[in-house]
Residue, then its C-alpha position, 0 to 999 in steps of 0.5 A: x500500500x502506497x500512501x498519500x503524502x498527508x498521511x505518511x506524515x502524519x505517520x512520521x511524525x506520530x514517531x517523532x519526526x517533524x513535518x511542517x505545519x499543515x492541514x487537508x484542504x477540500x474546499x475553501x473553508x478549510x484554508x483558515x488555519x493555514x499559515x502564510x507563506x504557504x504551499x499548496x500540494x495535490x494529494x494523489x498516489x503518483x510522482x512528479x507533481x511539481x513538474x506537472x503544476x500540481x504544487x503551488x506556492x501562496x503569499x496571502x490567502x488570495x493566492x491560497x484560495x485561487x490556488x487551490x480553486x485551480x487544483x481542485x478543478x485540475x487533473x494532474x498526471x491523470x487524477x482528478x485533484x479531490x483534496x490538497x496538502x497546505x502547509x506552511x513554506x519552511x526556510x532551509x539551508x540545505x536539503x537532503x534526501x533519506x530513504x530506507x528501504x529493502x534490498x532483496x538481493x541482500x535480503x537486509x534493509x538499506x539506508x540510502x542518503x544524499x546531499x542533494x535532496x529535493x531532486x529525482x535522486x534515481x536520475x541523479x544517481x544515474x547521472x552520479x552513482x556517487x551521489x547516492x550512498x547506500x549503507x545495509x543495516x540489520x533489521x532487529x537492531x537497526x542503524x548503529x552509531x556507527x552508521x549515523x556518523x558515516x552518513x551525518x559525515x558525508x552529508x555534511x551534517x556531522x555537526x548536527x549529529x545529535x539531531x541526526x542521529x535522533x532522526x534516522x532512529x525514528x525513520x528506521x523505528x517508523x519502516x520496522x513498526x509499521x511493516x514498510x518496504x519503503x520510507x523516503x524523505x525528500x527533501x528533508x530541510x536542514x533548518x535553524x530549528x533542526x531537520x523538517x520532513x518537507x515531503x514524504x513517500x511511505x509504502x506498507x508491506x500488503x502482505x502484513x496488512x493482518x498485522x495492522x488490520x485498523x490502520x490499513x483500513x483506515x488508510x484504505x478509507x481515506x485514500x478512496x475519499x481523497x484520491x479514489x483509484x480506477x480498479x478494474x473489475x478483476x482487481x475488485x474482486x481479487x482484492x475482495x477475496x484477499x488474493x493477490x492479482x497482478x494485470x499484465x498485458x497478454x492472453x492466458x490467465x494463470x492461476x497458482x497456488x504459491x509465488x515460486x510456482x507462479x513466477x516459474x510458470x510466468x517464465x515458461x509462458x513467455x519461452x514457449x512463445x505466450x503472453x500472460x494477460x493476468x496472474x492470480x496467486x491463491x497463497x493463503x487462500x488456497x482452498x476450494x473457495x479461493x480458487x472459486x474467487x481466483x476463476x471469477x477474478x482471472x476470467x473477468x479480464x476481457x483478453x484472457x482467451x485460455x486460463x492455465x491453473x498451475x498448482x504443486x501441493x504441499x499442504x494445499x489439498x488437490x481436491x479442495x482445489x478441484x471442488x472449487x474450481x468444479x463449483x465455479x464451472x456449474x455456477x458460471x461454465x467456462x468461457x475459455x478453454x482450460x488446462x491444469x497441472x495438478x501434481x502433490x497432496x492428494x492429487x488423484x483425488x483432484x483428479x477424479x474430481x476435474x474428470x466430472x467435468x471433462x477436464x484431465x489434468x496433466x502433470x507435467x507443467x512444460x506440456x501444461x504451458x505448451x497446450x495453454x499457450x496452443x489454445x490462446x493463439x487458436x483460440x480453440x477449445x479442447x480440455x486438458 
């Protein structure tokens, strides 16, 4: 989960990190308690909103009210502006940047910095691989003292350390409390009063989202007031179910009940010559509802012109799969041709049960991909 600016804030500063004075702006009667000089910023979940005149700058509440009249009635790399961030404009002298994030080739988060905040650091550490420094971490202790004066040094604030040091403890507090893949500040404002986070990109790891059940709803809530997302109707109904559901521009729906089988199966669709049009992992759900869910999600998609179910048990039970893979087949039939690699617990059982419905599994997955990727590009109908 990707979460708007106004409310990676308010996040960060509940763990002491201090942000500008601010309010959510919807109409005209919310620019009362703003404090002047002020700037205006629309709140949506993409990038690049300075580049795309979705940030104003305002002296007196004239220029605030016109302000924000433009951005309400604007769209801004797309969305349509719905509530805008206005806050008061901080005096700096200096900006940086600060991130941290998971590397996953290191398996171990990393503490990105720069001296020059306020910018595309990915393009300026194209431009200068120099310009970013990168520092892993462990995750249960978090950065050391050590790290913090290396970072505090190359940046050029190691006379500031204590403030420093208090800082990237409570972002590093703020990415592991709340299950984050990403927490970045840019920029954060070196000010006479110490450091203020003028802008601020935090995404939430979904798969925790049990672990934080009422913020994430919460968040969710306020998002969809503020900034509410096209969803197609597969992602509505895999969101719904709790699957996860990933679009993708081809022609062969692909079910799987675990990651590693899907990213495997994704991968011999594309060497045998196929494209997958969506993906649906059943992972926690896999059972005989989930994969119910999962047919209506994969099928609502308009390209899929054959459906591939890719599944290796382990604790996932064969026949609980078939059975709701069967009870979909009864309630909505099938609208394009279907193969299935079934092989694990209690395959034989899953078998027999596919069989009622004219469906023979195979078991070799290379042949599964070969028949699915045939049926899309025939478009013919022939059960496997």
């Amino acid at each position: 989960m990707r979460v708007l600016e106004f409310q990676a804030k308010r996040l960060l500063q509940e763990r002491g990190i201090p942000v500008p004075r601010g309010t959510l702006l919807r109409s005209a009667r919310d620019l009362e308690g703003l404090v002047y000089p002020a700037v205006l910023k629309a709140q949506m979940p993409v990038g690049g909103r300075g580049k795309a005149g979705g940030i104003r700058a305002a002296s007196t509440p004239q220029e605030a009210a016109l302000a924000l009249e433009d951005l309400l009635s604007a769209s801004v790399r797309g969305h349509r502006v719905r509530a805008v961030l206005g806050e008061e404009r901080v005096e700096t002298a200096q900006e940086l940047y600060l991130g941290i994030l998971i590397d996953r080739a290191l398996r171990a988060p990393v503490l990105l910095a720069s001296a020059s905040g306020g910018v595309d650091v990915e393009e300026a550490a194209r431009r200068n691989p120099h310009a970013v420094v990168r520092r892993a971490v462990d995750l249960c202790s978090g950065p050391d003292e050590h790290d913090v004066r290396w970072l505090a040094t190359l940046l050029g604030v190691a006379d500031r350390l204590r403030e420093f040091r208090t800082l990237v403890v409570a972002a590093f507090a703020a990415f592991r409390e709340l299950d984050a893949t990403l927490v970045e500040i840019n920029p954060l404002a070196l000010t006479e009063a110490g450091f203020v986070a003028l802008d601020a990109k935090l995404v939430l790891d979904d798969k925790a989202a049990f672990r934080h059940a009422e913020l994430f709803r919460t968040l969710a809530e306020e998002a969809e007031a503020v900034a509410p997302t096209t969803r197609s109707p597969a992602e509505c109904l895999a969101q719904a179910a709790g699957l996860t559901y990933v679009p993708l521009d081809g022609e062969i729906g692909l079910i799987s009940d675990g990651a590693g089988t899907g990213m495997l199966t994704l991968d011999l669709i594309q060497d045998a010559g196929g494209r997958a049009a969506d993906f649906c992992e059943l992972g926690g759900a896999a059972d005989a509802a989930g994969m119910k869910a999962a047919l209506g999600a994969i099928l609502a998609n308009p390209r899929v012109r054959a459906l591939l179910v890719s599944l290796i048990g382990g604790l996932t039970r064969m026949d609980e799969i078939a059975e709701g893979l069967v009870a979909y087949y009864h309630e909505h039939a099938l609208r394009v041709p279907l193969v299935v690699r079934m092989a694990g617990t209690r395959e034989e059982e899953g078998r027999a049960i596919l069989r009622a419905i004219g469906v023979e599994a195979l078991y070799d997955l290379a042949a599964a991909v070969s028949e699915a990727v045939r049926l899309a590009e025939e478009g013919e109908w022939r059960s496997s």
